[in-house]
gemmi code that builds the backbone of each chain (N, CA, C; Angstrom):
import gemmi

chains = {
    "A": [
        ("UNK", (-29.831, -69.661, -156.164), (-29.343, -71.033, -156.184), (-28.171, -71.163, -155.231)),
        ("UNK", (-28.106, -72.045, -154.062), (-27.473, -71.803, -153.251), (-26.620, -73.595, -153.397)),
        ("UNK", (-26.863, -73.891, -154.395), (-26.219, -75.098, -154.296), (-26.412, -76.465, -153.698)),
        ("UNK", (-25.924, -77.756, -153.623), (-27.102, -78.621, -153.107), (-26.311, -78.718, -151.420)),
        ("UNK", (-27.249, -78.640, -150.859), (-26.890, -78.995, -149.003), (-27.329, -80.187, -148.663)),
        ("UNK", (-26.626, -80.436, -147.505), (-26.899, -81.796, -147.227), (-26.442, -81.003, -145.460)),
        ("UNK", (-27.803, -82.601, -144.691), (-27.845, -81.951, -142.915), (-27.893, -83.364, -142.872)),
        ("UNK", (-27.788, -83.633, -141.232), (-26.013, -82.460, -141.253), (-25.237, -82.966, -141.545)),
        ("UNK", (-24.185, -82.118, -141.033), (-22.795, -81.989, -141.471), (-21.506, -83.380, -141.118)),
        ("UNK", (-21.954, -83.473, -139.745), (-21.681, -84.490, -139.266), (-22.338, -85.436, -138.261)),
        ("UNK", (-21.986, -86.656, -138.037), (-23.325, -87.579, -136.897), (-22.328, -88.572, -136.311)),
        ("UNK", (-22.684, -88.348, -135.319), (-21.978, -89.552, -134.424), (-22.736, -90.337, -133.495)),
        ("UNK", (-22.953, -91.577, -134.034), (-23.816, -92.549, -133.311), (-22.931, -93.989, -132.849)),
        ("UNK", (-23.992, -94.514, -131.930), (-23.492, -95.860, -131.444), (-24.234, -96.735, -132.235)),
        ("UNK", (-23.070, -98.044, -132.302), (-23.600, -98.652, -133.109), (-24.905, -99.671, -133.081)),
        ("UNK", (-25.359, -100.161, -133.930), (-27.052, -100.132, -133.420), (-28.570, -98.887, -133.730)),
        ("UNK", (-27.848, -98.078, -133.619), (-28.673, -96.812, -133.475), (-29.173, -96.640, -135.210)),
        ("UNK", (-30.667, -96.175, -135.047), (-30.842, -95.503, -136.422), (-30.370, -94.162, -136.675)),
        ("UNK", (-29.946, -93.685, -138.258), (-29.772, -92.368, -138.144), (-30.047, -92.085, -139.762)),
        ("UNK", (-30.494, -91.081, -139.972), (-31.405, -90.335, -141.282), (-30.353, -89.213, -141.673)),
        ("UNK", (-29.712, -89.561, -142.801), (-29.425, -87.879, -143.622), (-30.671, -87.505, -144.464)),
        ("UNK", (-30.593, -86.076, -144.920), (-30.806, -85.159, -145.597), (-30.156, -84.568, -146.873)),
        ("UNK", (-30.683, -84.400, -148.192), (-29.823, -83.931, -149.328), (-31.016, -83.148, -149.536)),
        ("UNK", (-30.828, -81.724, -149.819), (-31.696, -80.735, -150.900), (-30.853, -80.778, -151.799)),
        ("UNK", (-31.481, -80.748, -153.284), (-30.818, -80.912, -154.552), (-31.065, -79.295, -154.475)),
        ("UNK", (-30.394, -79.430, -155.981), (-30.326, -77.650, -156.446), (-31.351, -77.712, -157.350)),
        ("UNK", (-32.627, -76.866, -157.242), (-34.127, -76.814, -157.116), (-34.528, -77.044, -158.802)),
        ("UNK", (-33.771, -77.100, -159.842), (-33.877, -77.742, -160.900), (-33.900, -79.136, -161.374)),
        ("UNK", (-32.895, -79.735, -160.749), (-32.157, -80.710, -161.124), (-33.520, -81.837, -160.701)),
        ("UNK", (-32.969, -83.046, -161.563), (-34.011, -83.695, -161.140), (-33.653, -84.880, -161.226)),
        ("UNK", (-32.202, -85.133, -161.128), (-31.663, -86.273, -161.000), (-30.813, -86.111, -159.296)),
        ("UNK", (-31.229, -87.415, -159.071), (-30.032, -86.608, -157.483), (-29.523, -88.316, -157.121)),
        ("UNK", (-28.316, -88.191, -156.669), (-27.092, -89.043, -156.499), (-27.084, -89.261, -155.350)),
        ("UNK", (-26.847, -90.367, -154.620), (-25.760, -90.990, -153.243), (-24.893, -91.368, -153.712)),
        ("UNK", (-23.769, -91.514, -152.608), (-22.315, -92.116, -153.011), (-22.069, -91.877, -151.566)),
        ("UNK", (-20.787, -92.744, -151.234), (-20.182, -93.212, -149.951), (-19.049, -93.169, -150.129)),
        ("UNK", (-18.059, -92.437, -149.115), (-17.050, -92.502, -149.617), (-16.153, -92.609, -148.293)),
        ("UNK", (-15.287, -93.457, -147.978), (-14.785, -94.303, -146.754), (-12.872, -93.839, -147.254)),
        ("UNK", (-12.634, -93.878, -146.147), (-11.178, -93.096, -146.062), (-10.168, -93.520, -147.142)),
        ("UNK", (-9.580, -92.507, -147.785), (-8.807, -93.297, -148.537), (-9.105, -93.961, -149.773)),
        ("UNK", (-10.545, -93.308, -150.109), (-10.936, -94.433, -151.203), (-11.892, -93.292, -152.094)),
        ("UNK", (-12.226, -93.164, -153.312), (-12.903, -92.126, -154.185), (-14.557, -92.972, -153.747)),
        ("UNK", (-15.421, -91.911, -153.582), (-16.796, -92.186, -154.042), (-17.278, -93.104, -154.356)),
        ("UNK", (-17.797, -94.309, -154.004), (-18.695, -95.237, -154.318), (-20.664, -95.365, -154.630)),
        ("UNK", (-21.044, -95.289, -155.485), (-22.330, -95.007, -155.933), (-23.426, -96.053, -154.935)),
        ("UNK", (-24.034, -95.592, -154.567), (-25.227, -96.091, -154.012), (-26.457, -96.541, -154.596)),
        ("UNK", (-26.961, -95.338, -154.794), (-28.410, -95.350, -155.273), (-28.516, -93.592, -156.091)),
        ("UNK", (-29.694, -93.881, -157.087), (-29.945, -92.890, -157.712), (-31.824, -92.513, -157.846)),
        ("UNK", (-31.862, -91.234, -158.203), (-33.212, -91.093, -158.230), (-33.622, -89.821, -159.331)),
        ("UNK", (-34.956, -90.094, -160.334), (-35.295, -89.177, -161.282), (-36.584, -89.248, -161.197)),
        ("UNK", (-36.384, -87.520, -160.254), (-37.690, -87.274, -159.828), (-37.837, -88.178, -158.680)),
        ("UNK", (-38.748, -88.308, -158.572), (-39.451, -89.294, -157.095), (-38.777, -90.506, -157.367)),
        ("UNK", (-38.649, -90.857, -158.508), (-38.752, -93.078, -158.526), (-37.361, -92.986, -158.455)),
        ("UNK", (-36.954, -94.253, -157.702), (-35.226, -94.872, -157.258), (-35.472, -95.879, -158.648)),
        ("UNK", (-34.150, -95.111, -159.272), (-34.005, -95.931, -160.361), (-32.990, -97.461, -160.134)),
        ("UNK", (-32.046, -97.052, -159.731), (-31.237, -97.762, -159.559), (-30.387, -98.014, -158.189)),
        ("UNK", (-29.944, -99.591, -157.125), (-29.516, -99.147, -156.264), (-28.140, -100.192, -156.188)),
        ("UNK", (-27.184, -99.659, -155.810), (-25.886, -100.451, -156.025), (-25.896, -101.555, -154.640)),
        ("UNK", (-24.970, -103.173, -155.243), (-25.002, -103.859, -154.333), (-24.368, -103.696, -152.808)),
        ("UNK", (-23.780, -102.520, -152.465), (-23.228, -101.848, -151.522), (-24.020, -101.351, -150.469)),
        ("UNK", (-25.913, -101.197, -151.198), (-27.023, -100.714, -149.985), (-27.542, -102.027, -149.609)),
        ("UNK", (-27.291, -102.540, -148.988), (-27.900, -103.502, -148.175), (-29.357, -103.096, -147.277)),
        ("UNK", (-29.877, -104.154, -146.705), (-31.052, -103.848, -146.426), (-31.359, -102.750, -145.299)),
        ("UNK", (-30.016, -102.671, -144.514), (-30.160, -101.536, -143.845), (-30.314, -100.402, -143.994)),
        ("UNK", (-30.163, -100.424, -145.409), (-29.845, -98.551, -145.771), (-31.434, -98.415, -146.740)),
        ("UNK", (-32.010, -97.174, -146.558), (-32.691, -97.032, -147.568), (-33.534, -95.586, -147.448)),
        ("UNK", (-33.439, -94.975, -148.385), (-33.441, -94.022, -149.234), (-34.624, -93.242, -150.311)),
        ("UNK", (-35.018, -92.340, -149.871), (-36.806, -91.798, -150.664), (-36.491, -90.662, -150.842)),
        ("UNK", (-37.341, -90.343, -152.124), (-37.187, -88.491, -152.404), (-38.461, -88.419, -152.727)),
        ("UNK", (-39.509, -88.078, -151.776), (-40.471, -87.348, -151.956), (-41.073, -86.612, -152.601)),
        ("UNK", (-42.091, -86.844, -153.584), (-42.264, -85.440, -154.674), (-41.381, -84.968, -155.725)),
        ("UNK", (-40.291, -85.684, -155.454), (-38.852, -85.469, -155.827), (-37.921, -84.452, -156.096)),
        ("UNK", (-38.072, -83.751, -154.787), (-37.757, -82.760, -154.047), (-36.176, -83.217, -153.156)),
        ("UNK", (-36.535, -83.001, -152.042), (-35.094, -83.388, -151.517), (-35.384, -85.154, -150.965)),
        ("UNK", (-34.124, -85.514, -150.489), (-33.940, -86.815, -150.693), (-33.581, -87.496, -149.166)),
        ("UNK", (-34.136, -88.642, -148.513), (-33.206, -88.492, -146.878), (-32.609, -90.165, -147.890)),
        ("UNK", (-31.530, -90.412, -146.763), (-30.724, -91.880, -146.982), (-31.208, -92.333, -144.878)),
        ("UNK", (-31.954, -93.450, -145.339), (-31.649, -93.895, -143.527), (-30.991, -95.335, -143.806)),
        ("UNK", (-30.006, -95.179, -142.402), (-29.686, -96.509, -142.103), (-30.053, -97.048, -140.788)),
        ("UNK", (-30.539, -98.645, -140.843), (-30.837, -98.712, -139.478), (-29.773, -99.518, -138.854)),
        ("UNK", (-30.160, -100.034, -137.650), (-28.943, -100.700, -136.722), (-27.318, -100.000, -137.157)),
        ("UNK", (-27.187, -99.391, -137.358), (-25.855, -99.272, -137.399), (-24.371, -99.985, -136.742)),
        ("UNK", (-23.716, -100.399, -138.328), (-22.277, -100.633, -137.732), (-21.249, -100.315, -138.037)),
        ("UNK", (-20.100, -100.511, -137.199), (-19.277, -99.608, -137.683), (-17.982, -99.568, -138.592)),
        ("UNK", (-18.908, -100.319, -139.776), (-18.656, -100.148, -141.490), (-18.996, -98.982, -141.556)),
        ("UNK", (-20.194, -98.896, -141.114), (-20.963, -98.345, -141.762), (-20.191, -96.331, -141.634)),
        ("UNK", (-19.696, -96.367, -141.051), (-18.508, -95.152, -140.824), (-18.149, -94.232, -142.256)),
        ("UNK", (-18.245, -93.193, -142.690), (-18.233, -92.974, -144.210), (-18.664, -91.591, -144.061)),
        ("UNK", (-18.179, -91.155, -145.424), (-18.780, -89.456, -145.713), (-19.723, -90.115, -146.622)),
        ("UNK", (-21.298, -89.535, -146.224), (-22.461, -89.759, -147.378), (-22.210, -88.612, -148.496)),
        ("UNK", (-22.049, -88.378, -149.595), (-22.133, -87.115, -150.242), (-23.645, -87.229, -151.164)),
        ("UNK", (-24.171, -86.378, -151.604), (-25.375, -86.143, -152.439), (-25.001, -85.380, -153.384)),
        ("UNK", (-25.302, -85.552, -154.859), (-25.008, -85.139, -156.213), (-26.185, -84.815, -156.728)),
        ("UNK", (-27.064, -83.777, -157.726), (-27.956, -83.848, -158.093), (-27.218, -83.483, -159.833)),
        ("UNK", (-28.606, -83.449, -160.556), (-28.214, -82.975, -162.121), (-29.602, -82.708, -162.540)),
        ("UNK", (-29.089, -82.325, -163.738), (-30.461, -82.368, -164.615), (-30.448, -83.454, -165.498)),
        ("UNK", (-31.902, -83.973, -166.203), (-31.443, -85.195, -166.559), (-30.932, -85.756, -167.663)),
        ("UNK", (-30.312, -84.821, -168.851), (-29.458, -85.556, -169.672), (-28.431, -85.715, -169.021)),
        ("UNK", (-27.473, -87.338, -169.584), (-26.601, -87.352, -168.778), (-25.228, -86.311, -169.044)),
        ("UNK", (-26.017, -85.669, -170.105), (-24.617, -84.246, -170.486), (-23.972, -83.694, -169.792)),
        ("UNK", (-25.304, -83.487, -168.282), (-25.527, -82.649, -167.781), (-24.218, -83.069, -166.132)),
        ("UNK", (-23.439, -81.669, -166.209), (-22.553, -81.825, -164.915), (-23.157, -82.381, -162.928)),
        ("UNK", (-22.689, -83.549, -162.515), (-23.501, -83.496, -161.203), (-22.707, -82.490, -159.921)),
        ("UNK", (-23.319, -81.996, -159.781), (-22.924, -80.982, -158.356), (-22.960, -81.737, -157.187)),
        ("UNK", (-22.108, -81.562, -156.219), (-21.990, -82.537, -155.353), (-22.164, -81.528, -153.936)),
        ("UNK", (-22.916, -82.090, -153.147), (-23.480, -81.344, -151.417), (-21.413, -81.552, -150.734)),
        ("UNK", (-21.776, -80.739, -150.009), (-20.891, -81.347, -148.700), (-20.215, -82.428, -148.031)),
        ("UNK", (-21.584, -83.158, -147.854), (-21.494, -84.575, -147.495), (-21.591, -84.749, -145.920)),
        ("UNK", (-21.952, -85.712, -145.748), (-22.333, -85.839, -143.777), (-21.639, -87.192, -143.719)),
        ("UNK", (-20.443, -86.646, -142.848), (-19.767, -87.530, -141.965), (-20.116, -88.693, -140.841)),
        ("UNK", (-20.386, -89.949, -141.333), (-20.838, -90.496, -139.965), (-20.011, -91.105, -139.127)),
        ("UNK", (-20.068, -90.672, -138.430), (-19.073, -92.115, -137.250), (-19.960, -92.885, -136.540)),
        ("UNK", (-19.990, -94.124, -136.552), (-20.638, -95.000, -135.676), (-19.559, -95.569, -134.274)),
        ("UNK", (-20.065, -94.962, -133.370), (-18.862, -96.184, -132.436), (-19.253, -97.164, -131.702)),
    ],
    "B": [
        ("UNK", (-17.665, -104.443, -165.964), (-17.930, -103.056, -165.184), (-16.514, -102.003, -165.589)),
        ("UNK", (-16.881, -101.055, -165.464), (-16.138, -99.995, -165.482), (-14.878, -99.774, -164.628)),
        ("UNK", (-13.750, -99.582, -164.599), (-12.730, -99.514, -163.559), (-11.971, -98.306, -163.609)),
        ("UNK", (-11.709, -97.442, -162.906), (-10.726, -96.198, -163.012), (-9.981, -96.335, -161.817)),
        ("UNK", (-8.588, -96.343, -162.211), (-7.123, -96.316, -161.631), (-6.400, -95.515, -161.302)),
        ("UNK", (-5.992, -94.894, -160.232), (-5.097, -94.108, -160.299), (-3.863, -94.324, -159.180)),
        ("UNK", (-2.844, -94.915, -159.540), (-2.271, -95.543, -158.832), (-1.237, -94.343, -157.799)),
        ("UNK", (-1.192, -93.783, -158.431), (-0.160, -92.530, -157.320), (-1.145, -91.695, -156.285)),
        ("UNK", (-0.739, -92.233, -154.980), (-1.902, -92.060, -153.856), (-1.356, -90.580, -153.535)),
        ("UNK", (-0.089, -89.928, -153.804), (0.565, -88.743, -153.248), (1.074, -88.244, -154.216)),
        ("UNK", (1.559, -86.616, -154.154), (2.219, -85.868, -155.464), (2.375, -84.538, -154.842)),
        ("UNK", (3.540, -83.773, -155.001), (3.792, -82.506, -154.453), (4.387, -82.089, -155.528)),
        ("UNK", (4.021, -80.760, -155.351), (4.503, -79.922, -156.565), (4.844, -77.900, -156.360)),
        ("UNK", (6.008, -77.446, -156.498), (6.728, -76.571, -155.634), (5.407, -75.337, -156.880)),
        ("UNK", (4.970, -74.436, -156.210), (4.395, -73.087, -156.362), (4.744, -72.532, -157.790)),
        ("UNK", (4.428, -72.248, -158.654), (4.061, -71.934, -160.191), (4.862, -73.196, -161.278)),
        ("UNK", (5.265, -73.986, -160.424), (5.773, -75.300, -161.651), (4.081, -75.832, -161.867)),
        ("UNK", (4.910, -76.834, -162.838), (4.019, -77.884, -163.547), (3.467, -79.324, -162.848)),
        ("UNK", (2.320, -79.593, -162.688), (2.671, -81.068, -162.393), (1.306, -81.625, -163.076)),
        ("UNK", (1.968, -82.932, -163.439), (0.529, -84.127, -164.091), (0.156, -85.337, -163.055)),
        ("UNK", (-0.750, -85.754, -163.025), (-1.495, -86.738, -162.182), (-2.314, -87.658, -163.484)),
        ("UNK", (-2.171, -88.328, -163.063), (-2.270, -89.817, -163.596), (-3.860, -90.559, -163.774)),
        ("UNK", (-4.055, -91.642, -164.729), (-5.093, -92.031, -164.387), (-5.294, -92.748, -165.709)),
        ("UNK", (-5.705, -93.968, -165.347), (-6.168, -95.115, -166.685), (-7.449, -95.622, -166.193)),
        ("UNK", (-8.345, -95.902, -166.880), (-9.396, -96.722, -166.621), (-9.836, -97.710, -168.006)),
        ("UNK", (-10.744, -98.514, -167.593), (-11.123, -99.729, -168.115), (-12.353, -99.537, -168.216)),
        ("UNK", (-13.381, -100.219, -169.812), (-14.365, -99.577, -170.327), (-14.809, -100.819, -171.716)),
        ("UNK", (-15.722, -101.212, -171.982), (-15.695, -101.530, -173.527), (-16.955, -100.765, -174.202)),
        ("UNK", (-16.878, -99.753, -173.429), (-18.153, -98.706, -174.704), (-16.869, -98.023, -175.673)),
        ("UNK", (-17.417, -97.448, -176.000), (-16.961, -96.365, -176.665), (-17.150, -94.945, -176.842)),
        ("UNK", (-18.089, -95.050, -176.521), (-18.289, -93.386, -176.045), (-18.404, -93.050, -174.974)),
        ("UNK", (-18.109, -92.119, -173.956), (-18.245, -92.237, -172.804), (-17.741, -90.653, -172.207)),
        ("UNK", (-17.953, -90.098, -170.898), (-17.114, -89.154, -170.639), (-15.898, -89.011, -169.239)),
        ("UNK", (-15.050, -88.556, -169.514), (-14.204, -88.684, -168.427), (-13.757, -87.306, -167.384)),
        ("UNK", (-13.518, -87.116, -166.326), (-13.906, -86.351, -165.378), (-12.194, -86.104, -164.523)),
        ("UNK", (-12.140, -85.182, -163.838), (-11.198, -84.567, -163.329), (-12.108, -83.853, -161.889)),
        ("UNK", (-12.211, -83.959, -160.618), (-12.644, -83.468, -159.513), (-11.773, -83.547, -158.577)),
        ("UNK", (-12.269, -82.035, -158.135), (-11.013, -81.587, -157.140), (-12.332, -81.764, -155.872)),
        ("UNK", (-11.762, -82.418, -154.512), (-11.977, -81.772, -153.415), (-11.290, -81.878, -152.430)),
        ("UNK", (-10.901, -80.401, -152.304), (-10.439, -79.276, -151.097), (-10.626, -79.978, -149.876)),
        ("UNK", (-9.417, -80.162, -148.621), (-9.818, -80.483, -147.346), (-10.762, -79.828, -146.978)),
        ("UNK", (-12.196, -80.672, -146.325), (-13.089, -80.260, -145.808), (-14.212, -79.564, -146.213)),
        ("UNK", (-13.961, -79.484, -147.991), (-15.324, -79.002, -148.586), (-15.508, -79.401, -149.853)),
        ("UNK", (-17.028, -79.124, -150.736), (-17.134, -80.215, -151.101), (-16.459, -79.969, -152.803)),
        ("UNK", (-16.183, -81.533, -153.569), (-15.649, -82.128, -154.217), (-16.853, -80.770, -156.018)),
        ("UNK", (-15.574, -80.438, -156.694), (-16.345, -79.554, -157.786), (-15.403, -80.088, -159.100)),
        ("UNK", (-15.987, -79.863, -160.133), (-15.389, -80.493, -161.551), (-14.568, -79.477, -162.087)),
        ("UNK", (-13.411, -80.301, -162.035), (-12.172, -79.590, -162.774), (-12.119, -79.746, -164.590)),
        ("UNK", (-12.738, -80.576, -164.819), (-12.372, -80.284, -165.964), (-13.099, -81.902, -166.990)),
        ("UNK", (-13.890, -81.476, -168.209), (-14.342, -82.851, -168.892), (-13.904, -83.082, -170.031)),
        ("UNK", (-14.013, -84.260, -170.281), (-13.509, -84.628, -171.872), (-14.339, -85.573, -171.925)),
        ("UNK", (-15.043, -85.730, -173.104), (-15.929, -86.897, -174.446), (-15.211, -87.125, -175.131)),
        ("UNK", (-15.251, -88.492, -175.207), (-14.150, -90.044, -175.439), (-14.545, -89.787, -177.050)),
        ("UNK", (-15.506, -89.308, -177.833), (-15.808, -89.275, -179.314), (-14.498, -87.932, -179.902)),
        ("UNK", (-14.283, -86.677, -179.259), (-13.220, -85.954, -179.068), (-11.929, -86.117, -179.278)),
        ("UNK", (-11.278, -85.734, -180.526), (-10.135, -86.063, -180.505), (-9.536, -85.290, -180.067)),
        ("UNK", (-9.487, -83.325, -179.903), (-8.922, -82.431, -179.015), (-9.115, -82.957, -177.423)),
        ("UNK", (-8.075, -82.550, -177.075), (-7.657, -82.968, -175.517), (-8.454, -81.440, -174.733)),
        ("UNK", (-9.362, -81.648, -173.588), (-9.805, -80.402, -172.744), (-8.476, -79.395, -172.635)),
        ("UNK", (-9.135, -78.583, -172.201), (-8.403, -77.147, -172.226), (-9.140, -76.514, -171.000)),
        ("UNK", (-8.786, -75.907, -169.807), (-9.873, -75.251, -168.877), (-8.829, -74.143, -168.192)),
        ("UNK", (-8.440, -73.193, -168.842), (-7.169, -72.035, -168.305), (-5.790, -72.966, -167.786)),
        ("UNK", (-5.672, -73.365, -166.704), (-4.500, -73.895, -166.153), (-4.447, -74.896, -166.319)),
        ("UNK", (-5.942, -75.495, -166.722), (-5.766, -77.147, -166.004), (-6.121, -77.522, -167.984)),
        ("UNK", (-5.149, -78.508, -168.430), (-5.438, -79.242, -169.517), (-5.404, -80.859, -169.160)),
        ("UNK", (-5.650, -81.870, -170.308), (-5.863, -83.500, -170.488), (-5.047, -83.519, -171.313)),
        ("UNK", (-4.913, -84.953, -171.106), (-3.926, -85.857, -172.437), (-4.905, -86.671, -172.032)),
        ("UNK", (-5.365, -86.927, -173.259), (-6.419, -88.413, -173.518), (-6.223, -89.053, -174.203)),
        ("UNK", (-6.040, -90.228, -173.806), (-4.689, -91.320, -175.100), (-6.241, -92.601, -175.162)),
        ("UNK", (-7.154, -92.288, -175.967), (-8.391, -93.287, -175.776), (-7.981, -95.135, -176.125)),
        ("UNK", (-6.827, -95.025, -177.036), (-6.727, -96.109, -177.046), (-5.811, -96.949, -176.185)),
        ("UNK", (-4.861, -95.973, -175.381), (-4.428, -96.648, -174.189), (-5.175, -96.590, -173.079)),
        ("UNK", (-6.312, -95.888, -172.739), (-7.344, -96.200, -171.960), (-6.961, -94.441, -171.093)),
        ("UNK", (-5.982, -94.282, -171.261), (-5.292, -93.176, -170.051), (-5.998, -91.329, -170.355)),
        ("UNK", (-5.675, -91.125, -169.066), (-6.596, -89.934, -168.892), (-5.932, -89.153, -168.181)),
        ("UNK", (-4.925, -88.014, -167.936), (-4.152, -87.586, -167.486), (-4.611, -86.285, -166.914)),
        ("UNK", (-4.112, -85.289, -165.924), (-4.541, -83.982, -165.598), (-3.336, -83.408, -165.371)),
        ("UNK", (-2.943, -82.205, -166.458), (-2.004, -80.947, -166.521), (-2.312, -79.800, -165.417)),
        ("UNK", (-1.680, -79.558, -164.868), (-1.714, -78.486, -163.663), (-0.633, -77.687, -164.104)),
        ("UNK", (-0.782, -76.255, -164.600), (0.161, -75.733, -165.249), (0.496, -74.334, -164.110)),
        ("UNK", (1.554, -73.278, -163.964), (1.705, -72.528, -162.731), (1.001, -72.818, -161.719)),
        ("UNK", (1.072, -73.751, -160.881), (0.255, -74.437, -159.252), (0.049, -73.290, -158.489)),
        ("UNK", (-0.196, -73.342, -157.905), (-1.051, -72.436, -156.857), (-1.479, -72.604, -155.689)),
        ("UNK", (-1.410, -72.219, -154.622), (-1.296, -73.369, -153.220), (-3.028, -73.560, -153.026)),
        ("UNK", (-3.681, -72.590, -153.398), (-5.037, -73.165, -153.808), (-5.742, -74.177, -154.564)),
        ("UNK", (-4.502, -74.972, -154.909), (-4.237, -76.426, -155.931), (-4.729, -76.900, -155.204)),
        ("UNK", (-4.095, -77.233, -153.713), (-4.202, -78.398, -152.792), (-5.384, -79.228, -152.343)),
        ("UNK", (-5.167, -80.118, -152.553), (-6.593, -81.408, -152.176), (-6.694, -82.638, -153.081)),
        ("UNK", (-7.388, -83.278, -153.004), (-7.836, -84.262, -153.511), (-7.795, -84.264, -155.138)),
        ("UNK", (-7.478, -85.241, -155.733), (-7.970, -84.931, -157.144), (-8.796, -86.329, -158.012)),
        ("UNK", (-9.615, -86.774, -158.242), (-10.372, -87.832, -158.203), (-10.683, -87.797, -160.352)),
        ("UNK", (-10.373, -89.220, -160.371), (-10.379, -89.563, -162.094), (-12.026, -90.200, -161.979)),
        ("UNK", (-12.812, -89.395, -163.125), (-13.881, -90.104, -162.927), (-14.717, -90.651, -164.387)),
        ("UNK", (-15.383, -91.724, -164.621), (-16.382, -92.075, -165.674), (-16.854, -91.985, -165.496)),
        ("UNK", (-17.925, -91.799, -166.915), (-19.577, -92.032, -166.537), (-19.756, -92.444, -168.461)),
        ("UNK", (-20.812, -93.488, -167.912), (-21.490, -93.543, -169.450), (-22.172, -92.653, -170.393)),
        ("UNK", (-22.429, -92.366, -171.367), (-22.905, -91.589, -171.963), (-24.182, -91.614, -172.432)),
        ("UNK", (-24.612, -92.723, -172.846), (-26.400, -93.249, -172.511), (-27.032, -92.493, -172.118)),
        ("UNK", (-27.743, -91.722, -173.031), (-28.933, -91.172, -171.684), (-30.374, -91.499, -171.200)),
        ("UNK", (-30.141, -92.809, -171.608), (-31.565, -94.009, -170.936), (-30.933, -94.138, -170.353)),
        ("UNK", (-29.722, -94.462, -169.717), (-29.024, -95.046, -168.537), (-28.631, -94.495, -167.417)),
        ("UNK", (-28.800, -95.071, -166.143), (-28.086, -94.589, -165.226), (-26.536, -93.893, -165.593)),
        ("UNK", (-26.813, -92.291, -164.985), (-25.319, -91.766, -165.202), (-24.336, -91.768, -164.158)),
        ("UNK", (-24.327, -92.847, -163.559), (-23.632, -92.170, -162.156), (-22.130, -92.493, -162.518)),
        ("UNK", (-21.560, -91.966, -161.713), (-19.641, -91.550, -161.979), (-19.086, -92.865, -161.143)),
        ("UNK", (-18.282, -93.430, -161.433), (-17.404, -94.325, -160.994), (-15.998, -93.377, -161.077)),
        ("UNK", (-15.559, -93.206, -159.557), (-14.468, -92.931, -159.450), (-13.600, -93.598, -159.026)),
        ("UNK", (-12.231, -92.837, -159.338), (-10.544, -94.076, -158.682), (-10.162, -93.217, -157.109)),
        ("UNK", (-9.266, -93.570, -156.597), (-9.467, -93.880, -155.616), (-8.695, -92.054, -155.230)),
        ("UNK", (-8.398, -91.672, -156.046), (-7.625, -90.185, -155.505), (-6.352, -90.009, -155.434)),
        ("UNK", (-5.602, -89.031, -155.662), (-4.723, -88.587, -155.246), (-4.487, -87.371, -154.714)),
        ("UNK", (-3.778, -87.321, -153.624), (-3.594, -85.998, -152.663), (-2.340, -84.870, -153.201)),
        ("UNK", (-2.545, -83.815, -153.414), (-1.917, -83.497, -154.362), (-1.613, -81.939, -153.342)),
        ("UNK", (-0.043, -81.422, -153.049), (0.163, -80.432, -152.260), (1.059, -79.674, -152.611)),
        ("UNK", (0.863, -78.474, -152.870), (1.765, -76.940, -153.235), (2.644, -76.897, -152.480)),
        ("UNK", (3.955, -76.537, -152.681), (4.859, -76.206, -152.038), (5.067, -74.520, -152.088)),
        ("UNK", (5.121, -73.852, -150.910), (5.060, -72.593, -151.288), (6.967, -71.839, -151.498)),
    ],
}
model = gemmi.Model(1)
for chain_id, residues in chains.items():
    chain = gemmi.Chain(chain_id)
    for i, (resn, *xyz) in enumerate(residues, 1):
        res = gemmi.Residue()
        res.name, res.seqid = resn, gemmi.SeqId(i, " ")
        for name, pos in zip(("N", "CA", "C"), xyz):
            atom = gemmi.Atom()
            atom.name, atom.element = name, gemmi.Element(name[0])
            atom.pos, atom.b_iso = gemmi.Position(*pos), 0.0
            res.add_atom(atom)
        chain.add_residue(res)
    model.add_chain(chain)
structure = gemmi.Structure()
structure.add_model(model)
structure.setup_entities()
């Protein structure tokens, strides 16, 4: 168990541009988390997923952003056109699914849009 | 909706003293759990420490203890002999307790918290 990763690490795009993260959960878990988190400010929730189906998605993903976990396995977040709001550490959380259960949090991928 | 506060954006604290960090949030469940996460410049964010709002003992986790005052809403984090491996972020967090429900964490906004050696 190597913990949950997230690719990459960091992205730097112009704004306009599409760009796709990556979250592998930790190979149990079967709840897995987005959150955004912009300078200066704690974690903001996105969207969530159990197993394959998006349960829930916060009014913060707008239509640009959107988000699939396959098989419900690992998870990508894309945003398209990018702007530069849109600037933020993505982090990825997974769990298991009582909510007892502690969420582990990836790295997180840095975007800069300029 | 849920709100967690933590109004002290900064906090330094000199090498084996004591220091507490702060934190109230806003809620009308009643059961619920509350969260303590540290993350380290530049890597990622791990759980310091939990407490369940049904709990009347305050967490305990070696160095790091709570004061949980449920009916003033407040949620506090004890840092007892610091350690310059203290340093980083320290983030107050909720989550509902439901487990039909979405669990996701609503956090406050952080405080940066630095060892003095």
């Amino acid at each position: 168990d190597t913990g949950v990763s997230q690719n990459p690490r960091h992205k730097i795009t112009k704004r306009g541009q599409n760009v796709t993260f990556r979250c592998d959960p930790i190979s149990e878990h079967n709840r897995l988390y987005w959150y955004r988190q912009t300078l200066g400010q704690g974690p903001e929730f996105l969207t969530y997923f159990q197993n394959e189906a998006q349960l829930e998605k916060s009014r913060l993903l707008s239509d640009r952003f959107s988000a699939e976990r396959p098989k419900g396995s690992f998870s990508t977040l894309e945003i398209q056109r990018t702007e530069q709001g849109d600037s933020a550490m993505y982090l990825c959380a997974s769990s298991l699914r009582d909510s007892s259960y502690e969420q582990y949090f990836g790295p997180g991928t840095r975007l800069t849009v300029t | 909706a849920q709100t967690v506060t933590q109004s002290q954006p900064e906090m330094s604290v000199q090498e084996a003293e004591t220091v507490t960090l702060s934190c109230t949030y806003d809620t009308s469940e009643s059961d619920y759990y509350l969260f303590w996460y540290k993350q380290p410049p530049s890597r990622q964010m791990i759980l310091v420490i939990r407490q369940e709002a049904y709990k009347q003992q305050n967490a305990t986790e070696n160095r790091f203890s709570v004061n949980f005052q449920k009916a003033a809403k407040s949620f506090s984090l004890k840092i007892s002999d610091s350690q310059l491996g203290d340093a980083a972020m320290y983030f107050c967090a909720y989550r509902r307790k439901n487990t039909g429900a979405n669990s996701k964490l609503t956090f406050g906004k952080g405080i940066t918290l630095s060892v003095r050696p």
